[in-house]
C-alpha positions in Angstrom: 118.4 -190.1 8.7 116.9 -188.4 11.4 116.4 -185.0 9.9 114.5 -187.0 6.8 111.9 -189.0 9.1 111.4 -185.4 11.1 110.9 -183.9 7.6 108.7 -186.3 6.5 106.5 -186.4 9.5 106.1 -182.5 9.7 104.9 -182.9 6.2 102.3 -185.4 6.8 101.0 -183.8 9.5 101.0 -180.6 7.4 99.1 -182.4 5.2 96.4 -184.1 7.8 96.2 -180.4 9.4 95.3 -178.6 5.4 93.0 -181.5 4.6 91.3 -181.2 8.3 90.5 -177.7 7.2 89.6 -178.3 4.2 87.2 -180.6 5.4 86.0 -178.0 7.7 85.6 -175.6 5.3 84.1 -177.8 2.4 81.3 -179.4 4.5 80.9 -177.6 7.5 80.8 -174.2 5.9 78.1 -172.0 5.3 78.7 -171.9 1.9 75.0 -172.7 0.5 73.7 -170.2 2.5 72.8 -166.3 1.2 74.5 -163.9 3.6 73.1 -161.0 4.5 74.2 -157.9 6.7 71.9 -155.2 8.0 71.9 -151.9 9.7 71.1 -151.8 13.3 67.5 -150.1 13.0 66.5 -152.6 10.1 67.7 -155.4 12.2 65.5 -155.0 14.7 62.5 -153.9 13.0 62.8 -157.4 10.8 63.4 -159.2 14.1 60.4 -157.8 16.2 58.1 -158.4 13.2 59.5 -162.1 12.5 59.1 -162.7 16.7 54.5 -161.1 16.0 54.3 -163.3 13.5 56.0 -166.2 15.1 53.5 -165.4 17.6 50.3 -165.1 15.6 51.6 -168.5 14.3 51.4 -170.0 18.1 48.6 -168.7 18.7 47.1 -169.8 15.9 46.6 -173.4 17.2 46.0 -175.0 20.3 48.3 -177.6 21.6 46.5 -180.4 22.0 46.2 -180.3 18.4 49.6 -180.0 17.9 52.9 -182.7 17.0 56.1 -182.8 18.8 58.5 -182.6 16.1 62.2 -183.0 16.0 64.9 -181.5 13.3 68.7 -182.6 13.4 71.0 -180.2 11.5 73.8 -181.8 9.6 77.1 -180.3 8.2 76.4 -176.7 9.6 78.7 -174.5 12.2 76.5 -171.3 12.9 77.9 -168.3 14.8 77.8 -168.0 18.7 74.7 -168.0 19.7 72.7 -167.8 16.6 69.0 -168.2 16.5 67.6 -170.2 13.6 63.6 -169.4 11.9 62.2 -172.0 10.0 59.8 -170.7 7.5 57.5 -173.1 6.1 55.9 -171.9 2.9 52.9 -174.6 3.4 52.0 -172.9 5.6 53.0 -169.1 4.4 54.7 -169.0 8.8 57.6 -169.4 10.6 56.8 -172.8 12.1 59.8 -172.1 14.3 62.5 -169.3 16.0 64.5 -170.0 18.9 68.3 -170.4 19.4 70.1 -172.8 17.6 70.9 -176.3 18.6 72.0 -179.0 16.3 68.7 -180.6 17.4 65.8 -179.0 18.2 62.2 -180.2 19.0 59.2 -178.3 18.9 55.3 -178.5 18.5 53.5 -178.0 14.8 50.4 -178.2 14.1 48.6 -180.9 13.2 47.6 -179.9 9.6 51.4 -179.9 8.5 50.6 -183.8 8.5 48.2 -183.9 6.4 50.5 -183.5 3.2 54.2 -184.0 4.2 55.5 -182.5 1.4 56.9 -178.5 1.8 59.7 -176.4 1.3 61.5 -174.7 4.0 63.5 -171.4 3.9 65.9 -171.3 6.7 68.0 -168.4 8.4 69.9 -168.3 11.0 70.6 -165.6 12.3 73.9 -164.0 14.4 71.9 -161.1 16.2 75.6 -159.7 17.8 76.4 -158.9 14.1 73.3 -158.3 12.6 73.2 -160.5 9.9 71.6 -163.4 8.7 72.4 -166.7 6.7 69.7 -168.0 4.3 68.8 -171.0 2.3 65.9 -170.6 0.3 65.1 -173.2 -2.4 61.6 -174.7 -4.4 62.5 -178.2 -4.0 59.7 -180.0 -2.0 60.7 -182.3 0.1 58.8 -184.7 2.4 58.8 -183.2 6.4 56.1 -183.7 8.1 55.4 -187.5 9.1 54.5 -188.1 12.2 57.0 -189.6 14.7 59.6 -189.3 12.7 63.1 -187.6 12.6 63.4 -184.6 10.3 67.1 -184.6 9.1 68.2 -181.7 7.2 71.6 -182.3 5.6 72.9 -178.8 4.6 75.5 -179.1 1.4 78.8 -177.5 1.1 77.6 -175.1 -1.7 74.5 -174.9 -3.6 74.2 -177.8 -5.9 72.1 -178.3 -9.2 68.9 -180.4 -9.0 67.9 -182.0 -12.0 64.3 -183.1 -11.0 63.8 -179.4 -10.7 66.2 -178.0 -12.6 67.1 -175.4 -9.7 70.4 -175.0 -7.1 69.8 -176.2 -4.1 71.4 -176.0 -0.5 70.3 -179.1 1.3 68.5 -182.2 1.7 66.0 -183.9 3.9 65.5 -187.9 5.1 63.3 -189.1 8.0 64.3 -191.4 10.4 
């Protein structure tokens, strides 16, 4: 009687332990994302030119006409230390690069809120191993409203659209 309860309960928990990782894998995988690897002297010519355009970008606008803006990233587990660039292509600029944080806030400019509609490629980048992760997709989505929340939900692997008839890799909602 004993061995049967012990034999049933090391298979449930089998069972809770390959569902937990499948979980895990499924949702908060990296799946939708590109992957890229690169060579150590290409690595850091991309990264110094991404960091003088980033720059340019910054410079670009003062602050006082400029919105504090905040992104939560859903459904994601980056390497150690990653850095994530958010390229708007609104704007044709990264509108953001710093190290990753399931939220970050930052300041935009002001003329990102004049439209809220844009599409966002986003890497995020593991700099020990010199490779990147990228979702790049045409589906416009609505970001830029002031005072609000920017949630982007990233999806286990890239899904079909049918408004635009594309794959994409995640979603937005504002709150």
């Amino acid at each position: 009687m004993i061995n049967k309860k012990l034999k049933l309960t090391l298979l449930i928990l089998t069972l809770i332990i390959l569902l937990v990782f499948s979980y895990i894998y499924m949702v908060k995988s990296m799946n939708a994302f590109t992957y890229q690897h690169f060579n150590e002297k290409d690595f850091l010519l991309i990264q110094t030119d991404l960091q003088k355009e980033y720059s340019f970008y910054l410079n670009s606008f003062k602050k006082d006409n400029s919105v504090q803006v905040t992104f939560n990233f859903h459904n994601v587990i980056p390497p150690y230390d990653a850095t994530i660039e958010l390229y708007s292509h609104k704007t044709s600029n990264y509108v953001y690069i710093g190290s990753y944080q399931p939220t970050i806030t930052f300041a935009a400019k002001d003329s990102l809120f004049e439209d809220s509609l844009d599409s966002l490629t986003i890497s995020i980048v593991d700099s020990e191993n010199r490779s990147s992760y990228t979702i790049e997709q045409e589906k416009s989505f609505e970001f830029w409203k002031e005072g609000k929340v920017i949630n982007i939900w990233f999806l286990p692997f890239r899904t079909y659209d049918e408004e635009t008839g594309r794959d994409i890799g995640y979603t937005v909602s504002l709150s």
